[in-house]
N, C-alpha and C positions, 0 to 999 in steps of 0.2 A: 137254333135255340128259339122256345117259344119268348112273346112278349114278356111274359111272368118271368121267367127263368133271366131275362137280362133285366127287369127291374128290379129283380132281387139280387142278382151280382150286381147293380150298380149302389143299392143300398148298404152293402158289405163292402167295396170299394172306396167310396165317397162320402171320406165321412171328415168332422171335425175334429183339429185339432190342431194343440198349441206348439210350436215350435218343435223342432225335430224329432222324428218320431220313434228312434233309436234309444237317445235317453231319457223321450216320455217314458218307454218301454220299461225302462229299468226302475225310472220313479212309480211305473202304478202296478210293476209286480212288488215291489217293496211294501207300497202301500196294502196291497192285497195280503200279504204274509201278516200282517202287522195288524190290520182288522181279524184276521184269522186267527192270530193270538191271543188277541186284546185286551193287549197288554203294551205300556213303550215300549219298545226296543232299546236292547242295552248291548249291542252286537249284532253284527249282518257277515253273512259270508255270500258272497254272490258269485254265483258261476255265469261266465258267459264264452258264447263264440266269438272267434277271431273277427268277424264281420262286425260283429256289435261292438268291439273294443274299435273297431276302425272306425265305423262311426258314430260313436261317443266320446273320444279323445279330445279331438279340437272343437267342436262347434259348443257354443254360448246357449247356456239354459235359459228360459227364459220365466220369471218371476223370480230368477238368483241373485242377482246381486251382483253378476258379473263372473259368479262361478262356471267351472267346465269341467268335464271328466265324470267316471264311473263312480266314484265316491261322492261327488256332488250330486249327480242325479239320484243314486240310491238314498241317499239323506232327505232330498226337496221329499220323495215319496213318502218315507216312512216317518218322519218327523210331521209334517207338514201337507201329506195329498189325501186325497180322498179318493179311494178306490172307484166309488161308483161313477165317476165320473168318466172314466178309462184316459183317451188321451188327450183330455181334459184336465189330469188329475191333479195338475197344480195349480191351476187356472184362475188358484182365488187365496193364492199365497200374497200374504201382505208383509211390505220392507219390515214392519217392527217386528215381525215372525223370525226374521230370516239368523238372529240371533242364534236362537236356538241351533239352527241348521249349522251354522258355523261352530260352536260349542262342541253338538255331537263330533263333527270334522276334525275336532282338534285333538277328541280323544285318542283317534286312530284307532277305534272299532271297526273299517271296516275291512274286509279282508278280500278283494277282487283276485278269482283264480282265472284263470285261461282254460275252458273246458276246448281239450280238441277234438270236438265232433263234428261231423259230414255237414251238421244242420247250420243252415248260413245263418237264421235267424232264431237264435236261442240263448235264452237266460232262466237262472233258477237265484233264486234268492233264501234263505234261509234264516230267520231273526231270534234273537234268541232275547229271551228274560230270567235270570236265574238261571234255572234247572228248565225250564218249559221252553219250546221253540216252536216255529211255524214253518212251513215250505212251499215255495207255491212257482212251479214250472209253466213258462211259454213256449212255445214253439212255432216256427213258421210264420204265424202275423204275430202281431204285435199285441194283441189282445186274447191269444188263441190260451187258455189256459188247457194242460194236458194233465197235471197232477197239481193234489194241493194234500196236505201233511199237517197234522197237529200233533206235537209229542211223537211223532214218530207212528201212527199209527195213521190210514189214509181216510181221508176225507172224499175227494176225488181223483179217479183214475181212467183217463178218457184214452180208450185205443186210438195209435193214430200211425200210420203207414206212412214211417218216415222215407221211405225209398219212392213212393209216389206221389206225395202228398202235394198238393198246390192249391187248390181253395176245399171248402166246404160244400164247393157247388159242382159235383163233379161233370156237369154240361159243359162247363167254361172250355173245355177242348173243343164242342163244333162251333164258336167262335172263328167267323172269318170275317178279312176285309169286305169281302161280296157281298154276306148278308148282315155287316153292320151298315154299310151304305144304304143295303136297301132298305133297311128299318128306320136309318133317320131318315129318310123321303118319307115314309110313311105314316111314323109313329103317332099315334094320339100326344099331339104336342100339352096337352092337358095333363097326362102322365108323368112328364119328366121336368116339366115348367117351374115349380116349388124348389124342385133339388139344385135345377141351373141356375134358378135367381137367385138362392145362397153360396152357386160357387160364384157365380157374377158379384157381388155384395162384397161377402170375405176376400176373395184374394183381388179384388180391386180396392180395396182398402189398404191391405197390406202392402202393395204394391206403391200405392200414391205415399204412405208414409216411407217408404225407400226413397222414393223420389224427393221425398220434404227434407228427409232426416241425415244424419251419418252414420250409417252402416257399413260393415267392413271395411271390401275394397271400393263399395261406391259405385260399382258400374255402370249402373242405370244411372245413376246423378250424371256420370262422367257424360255415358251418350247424349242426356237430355241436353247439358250444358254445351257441348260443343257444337248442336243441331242448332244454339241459336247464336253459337257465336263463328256459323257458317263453317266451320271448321268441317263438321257433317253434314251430307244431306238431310233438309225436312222431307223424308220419304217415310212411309210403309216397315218401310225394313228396317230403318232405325229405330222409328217411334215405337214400334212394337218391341223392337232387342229391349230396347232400352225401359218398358213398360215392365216387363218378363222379368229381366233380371232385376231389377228394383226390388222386387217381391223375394226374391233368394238371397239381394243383400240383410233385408230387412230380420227375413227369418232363421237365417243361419250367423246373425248377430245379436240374436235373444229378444227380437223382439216379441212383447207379449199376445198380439192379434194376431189371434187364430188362422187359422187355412183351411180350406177345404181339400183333403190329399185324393190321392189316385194310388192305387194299387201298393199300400203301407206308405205313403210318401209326399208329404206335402211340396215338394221342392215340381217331381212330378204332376201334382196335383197343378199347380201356379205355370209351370211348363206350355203344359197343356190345354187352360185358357186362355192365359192374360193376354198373348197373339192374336188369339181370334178374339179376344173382346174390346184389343185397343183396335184391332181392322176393320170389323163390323163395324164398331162408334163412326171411324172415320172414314168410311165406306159408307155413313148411312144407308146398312141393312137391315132390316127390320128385325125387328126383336126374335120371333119366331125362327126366321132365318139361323140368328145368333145361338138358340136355343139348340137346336138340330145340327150346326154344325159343331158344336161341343160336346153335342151327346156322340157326334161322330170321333171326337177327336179323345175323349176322356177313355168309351168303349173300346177304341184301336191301339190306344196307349194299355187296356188292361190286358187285349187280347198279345200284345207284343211282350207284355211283361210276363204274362204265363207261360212264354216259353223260354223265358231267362230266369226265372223265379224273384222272391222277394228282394235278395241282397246277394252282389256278385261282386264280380272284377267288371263288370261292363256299366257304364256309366246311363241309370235310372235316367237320366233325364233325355238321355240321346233319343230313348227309347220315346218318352214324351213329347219332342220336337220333331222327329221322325212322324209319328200320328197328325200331326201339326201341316206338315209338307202336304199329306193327303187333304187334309180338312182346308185349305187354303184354295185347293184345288175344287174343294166340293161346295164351298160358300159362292165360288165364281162360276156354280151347276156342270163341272167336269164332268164329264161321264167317268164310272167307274173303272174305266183302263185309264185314264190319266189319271184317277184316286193312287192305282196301284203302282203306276211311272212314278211317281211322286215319292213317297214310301220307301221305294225302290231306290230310289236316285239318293235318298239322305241316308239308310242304310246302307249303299254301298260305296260312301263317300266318309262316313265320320264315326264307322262300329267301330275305331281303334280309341273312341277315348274310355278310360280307364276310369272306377273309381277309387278315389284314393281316399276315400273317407268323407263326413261332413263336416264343413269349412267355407271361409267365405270365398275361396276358387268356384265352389258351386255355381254361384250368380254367372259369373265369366262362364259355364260350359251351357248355360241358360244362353247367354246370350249368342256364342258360338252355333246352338244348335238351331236357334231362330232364324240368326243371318241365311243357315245351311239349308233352312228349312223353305226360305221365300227363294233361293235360289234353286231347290228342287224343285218345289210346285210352277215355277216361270219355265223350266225346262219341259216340264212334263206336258203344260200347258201348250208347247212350242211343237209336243211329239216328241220332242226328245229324251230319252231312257238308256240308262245303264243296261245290258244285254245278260242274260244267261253266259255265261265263262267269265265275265268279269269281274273273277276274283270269287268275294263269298257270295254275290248272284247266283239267286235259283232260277228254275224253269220259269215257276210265278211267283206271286206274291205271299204265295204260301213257304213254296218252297226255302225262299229265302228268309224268311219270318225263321222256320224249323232251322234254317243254317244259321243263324243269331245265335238261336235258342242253343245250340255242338259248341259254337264258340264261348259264350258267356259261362256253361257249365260243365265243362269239359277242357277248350281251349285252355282258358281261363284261372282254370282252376291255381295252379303253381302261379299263375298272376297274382293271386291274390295272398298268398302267403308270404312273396315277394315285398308286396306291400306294405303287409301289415308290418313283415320283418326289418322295413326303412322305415317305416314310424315309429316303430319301437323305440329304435336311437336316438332319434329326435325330441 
């Protein structure tokens, strides 16, 4: 890929936004239908994929009130969001508003159907006023609008090649680990400096308020706490678990400061810094160092995620901790065969964890993939690596990326239906 070509993926990757990005999704197509009307909404029927009801179910909105679920999110939107903001869209919802939103909620307007389509990430919304309505289809990201409908007559109708489809960018395939390393050695650190001092900024904030606050299950608190009541080592490996998941307690229990996400996914996004930004701080490495190995670790996070797609059975954040293992390795100037040991050793140690939706478990697989993460890169570091035949081990570091990719959407597949079908009961 040219320079251009991945700072325009990393601008379509890395972008803001407020608490989970599932049922932002659902609050700024609602929003979108509803501008498109313009008109209240007096009625919503919202279609969505099994994925999206998985991870919409349990995790906490955040400007709600305490609300969760596909009816809460559809309502924050269309009552209360502003479309142009995207996954921002409720970002400026205020408590004396939120009346409203519970009013519409009580009437039982809103009608959530279970569309079962192939597409992991997909919602359609549809609002109605009287006799006139709106429609307005996502697909694939979270923001991707493919059809929009007024009164039944189309507005917009964007082709879109659901059987191939994975970004906008259709380069994102010659993405490799080989030539993401060697572009962070090299890149005009002037380039990418702005975008990593707002992921540095936001999800260190968010972070530190996990650490202050009570969210969830707390497990960054838990770490930090017991590091000083000796219980834990004050090491690396804790300070950072413990950094990391702060940030996914905080987010997947509503709170309202923003993220900067990775590949549709703030949880991702927070994954894939806060390690290397609590390590560098206490490492004193220098800023630029910090800069480049983020851009190492956020780019190998997307290139992994493109061959799993947006929303799976295979747990986003592994994926991000995994990028992590490499970048650990590359802050301490690894040469790029220990980048790829690295990588190597956490994918072929932790690809069986599952997602089972967003929830405050999340923070816990954050924290899980970190611990997993400093112990790949100390191995790699050592020469030592997971081999070809060991198990889903490829020949390389490609290889085995492509064998993720069988497993996640393929393997996977009846995983996930599995899942959704025990949450359902619950």
């Amino acid at each position: 890929m040219t320079t251009q070509s991945v700072l325009e993926l990393l601008k379509e990757e890395i972008v803001p936004a407020q608490g989970c990005t599932e049922p932002i999704a659902l609050a700024y197509v609602c929003a979108k239908a509803v501008e498109v009307l313009g008109k209240k909404a007096q009625k919503i029927d919202i279609f969505v994929s099994g994925n999206m009801i998985k991870n919409v179910k349990s995790v906490n909105i955040p400007n709600a009130g305490g609300l969760i679920g596909i009816e809460a999110a559809c309502a924050m939107g269309a009552i209360l969001g502003d479309a142009s903001k995207e996954l921002m869209v409720i970002s400026s919802v205020k408590d004396e508003d939120l009346s409203r939103v519970r009013e519409f909620l009580d009437k039982g307007v809103i009608k959530v159907i279970h569309d079962k389509t192939d597409i992991p990430l997909y919602a359609k919304a549809v609002v109605y006023s009287g006799d006139e309505s709106a429609m307005v289809e996502i697909k694939h990201l979270h923001t991707n609008i493919t059809k929009i409908e007024k009164n039944g007559k189309s507005v917009i109708n964007r082709a879109c090649n659901d059987a191939e489809f994975s970004t906008p960018y259709e380069k994102r395939e010659k993405l490799s680990v080989k030539g993401i390393y060697e572009l962070a050695k090299t890149i005009d650190i002037s380039l990418i400096e702005e975008l990593f001092d707002l992921v540095i900024k936001r999800n260190s904030t968010i972070a530190q308020a996990g650490l202050d606050g009570e969210y969830g299950v707390n497990i960054g608190c838990m770490i930090n706490k017991n590091i000083q009541k000796g219980l834990y080592g004050d090491d690396q490996r804790n300070r950072c678990a413990s950094f990391a998941s702060a940030g996914g307690d905080a987010r997947m229990s509503g709170c309202s400061l923003p993220v900067m996400t990775t590949s549709g996914s703030g949880n991702q996004g927070m994954a894939a810094s806060l390690p290397i930004i609590r390590y560098c701080k206490d490492q004193n490495k220098s800023h630029e160092t910090l800069i480049r190995t983020l851009f190492f670790s956020h780019l190998t996070t997307i290139h992994l995620k493109s061959s799993i797609g947006r929303l799976s059975a295979f747990c986003g954040v592994i994926c991000a901790t995994s990028a992590v293992s490499g970048a650990l390795v590359f802050v301490e100037d690894g040469e790029y065969e220990a980048v790829s040991m690295a990588i190597t050793n956490s994918l072929g140690n932790i690809s069986g964890v599952i997602c089972d939706g967003a929830k405050a478990s999340c923070a816990m697989k954050i924290a899980t993939g970190v611990y997993t993460a400093f112990d790949s890169s100390m191995l790699a570091l050592s020469n030592r690596a997971l081999h070809s035949g060991d198990g889903i081990v490829g020949q390389d570091i490609e290889d085995t990326i492509n064998n993720i990719g069988i497993l996640a959407k393929t393997g996977m597949k009846e995983t996930d239906n599995i899942i959704l079908g025990i949450m359902e009961k619950n």
